[in-house]
C-alpha positions in Angstrom: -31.8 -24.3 -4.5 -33.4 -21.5 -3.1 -34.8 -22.8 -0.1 -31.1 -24.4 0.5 -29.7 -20.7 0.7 -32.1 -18.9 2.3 -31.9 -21.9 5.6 -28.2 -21.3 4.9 -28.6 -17.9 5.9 -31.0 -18.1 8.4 -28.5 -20.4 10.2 -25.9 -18.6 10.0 -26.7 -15.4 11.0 -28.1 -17.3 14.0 -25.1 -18.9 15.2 -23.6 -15.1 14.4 -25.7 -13.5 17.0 -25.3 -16.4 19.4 -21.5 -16.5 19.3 -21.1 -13.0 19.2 -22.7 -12.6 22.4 -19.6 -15.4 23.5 -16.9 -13.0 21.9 -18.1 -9.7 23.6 -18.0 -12.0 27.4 -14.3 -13.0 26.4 -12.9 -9.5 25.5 -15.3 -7.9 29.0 -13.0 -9.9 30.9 -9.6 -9.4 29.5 -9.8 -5.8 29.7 -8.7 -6.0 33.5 -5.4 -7.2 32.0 -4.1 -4.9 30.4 -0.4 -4.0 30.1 0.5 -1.7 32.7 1.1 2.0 30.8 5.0 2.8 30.7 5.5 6.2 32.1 9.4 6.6 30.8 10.6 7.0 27.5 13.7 7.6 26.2 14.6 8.2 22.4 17.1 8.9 19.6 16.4 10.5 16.2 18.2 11.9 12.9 17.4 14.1 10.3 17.8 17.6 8.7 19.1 20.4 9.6 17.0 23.3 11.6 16.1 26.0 10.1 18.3 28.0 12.3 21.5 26.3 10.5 20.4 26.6 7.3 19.5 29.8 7.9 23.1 30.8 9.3 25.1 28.2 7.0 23.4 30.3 3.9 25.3 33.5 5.4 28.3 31.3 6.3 28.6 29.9 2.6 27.9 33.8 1.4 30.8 35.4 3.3 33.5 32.5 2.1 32.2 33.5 -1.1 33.0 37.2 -1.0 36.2 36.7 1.2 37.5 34.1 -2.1 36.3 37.0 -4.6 38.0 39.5 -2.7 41.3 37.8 -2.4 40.9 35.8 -5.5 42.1 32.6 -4.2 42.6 30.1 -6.9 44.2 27.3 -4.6 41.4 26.2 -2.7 38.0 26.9 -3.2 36.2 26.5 0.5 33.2 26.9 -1.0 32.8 23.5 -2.8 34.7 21.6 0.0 31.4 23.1 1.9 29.3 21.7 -0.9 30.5 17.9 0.1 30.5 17.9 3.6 27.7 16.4 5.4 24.8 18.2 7.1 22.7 16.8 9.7 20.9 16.9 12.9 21.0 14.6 16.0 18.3 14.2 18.9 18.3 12.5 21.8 15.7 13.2 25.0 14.0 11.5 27.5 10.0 12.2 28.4 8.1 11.1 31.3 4.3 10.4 30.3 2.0 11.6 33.3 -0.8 9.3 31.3 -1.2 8.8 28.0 -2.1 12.0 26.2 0.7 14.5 28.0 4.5 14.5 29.3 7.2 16.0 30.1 11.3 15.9 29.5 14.2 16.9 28.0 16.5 17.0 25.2 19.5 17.4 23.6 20.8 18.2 20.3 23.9 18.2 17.8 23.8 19.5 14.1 26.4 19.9 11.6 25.9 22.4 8.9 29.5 23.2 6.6 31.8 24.7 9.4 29.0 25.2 11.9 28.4 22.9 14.6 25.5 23.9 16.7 24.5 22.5 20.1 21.3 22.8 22.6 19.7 21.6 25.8 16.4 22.2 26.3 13.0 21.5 28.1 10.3 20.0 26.6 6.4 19.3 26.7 4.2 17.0 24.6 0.8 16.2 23.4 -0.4 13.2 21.9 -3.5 11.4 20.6 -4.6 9.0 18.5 -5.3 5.0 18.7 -3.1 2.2 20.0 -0.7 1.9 17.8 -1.0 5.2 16.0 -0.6 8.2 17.5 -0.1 11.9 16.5 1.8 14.3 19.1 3.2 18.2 19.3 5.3 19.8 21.5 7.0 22.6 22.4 10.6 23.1 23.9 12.4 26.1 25.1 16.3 26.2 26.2 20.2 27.4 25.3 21.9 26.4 22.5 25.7 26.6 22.3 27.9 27.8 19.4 31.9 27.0 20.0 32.5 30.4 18.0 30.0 32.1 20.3 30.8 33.5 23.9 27.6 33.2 25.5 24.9 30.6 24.5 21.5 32.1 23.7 17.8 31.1 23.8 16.4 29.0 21.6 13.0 27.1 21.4 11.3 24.3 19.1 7.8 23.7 18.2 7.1 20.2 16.5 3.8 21.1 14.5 3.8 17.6 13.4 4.2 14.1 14.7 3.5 10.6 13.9 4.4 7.7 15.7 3.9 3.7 15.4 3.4 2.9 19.0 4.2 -0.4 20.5 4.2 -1.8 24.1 8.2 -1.4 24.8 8.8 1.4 21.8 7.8 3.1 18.8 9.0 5.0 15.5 8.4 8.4 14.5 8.7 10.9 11.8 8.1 14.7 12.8 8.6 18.1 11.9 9.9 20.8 13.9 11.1 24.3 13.7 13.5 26.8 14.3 16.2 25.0 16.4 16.1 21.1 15.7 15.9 18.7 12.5 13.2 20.0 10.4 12.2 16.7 9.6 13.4 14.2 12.0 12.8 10.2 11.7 13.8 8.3 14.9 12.7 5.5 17.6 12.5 5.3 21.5 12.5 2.5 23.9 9.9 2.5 26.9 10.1 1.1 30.2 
């Protein structure tokens, strides 16, 4: 029985070698056909608010609370109809890949937080790396963001410290984190062409 195994083994890790040598011939040649790399993307996400809303809804919710405590309005409490409403973030931007680690583009966003709505355009640049369908990226943006209670719009800019992506030949899905001015955690996908 011994003698059966040990041929056994000595066969096989013969024909092993032999058609291993066969396998790295067949994947030599298809590397000339590759897909060609798609330079555009364009992509939609949701998620949190920014840091920047929550940081202004907090003074928003504050004042409504000392304007009701000063004119002790019993009606209607603003405050809890606050409480209920939604708050969110949307993203939507385009990037053009110069190869496959940087790229440029821009972006727009939308977020609702209680009475605030909060708008921005801005520039963008990004960094990836990783493995074919895995990939982790950062980028920064700078631009204006517009408040319909404001006059002016003011600067803004984003830094997303953290990004992961499932990466596919016409589009991916990502989760990332960002702060001040868009989602601070923002799930989403994109479409490449």
């Amino acid at each position: 029985m011994k003698k059966l195994i040990i041929a056994l083994l000595v066969l096989g890790s013969l024909c092993v070698n032999v058609f291993a040598q066969d396998v790295d011939d067949v994947v030599d040649t298809n590397v000339s056909n590759e897909v060609d790399f798609r330079h555009n993307e364009v992509y939609l996400s949701g998620g949190t608010t920014s840091l920047i809303g929550a940081f202004s809804g907090f003074f928003v919710v504050l004042g409504q609370g000392f304007a009701d405590a000063v004119a002790k309005n019993k009606e209607e409490n603003p405050t809890e109809s606050y409480a209920k409403a939604p708050a969110f973030g949307l993203t939507a931007g385009y990037n053009y890949f110069f190869n496959k680690h940087f790229a440029v583009g821009g972006m727009t966003t939308y977020e609702k937080f209680l009475s605030m709505n909060l708008f921005s355009l801005q520039a963008k640049l990004t960094a990836q790396y990783g493995w074919t369908y895995f990939k982790i990226y950062h980028s920064a943006s700078a631009g204006l963001m517009f408040v319909p209670e404001a006059d002016n719009p003011f600067f803004i800019f984003d830094l997303t410290y953290l990004g992961l992506k499932f990466d596919f030949d016409r589009f991916n899905i990502f989760i990332d984190c960002a702060i001040p001015s868009t989602s601070l955690i923002k799930v989403g996908a994109s479409f490449k062409f």
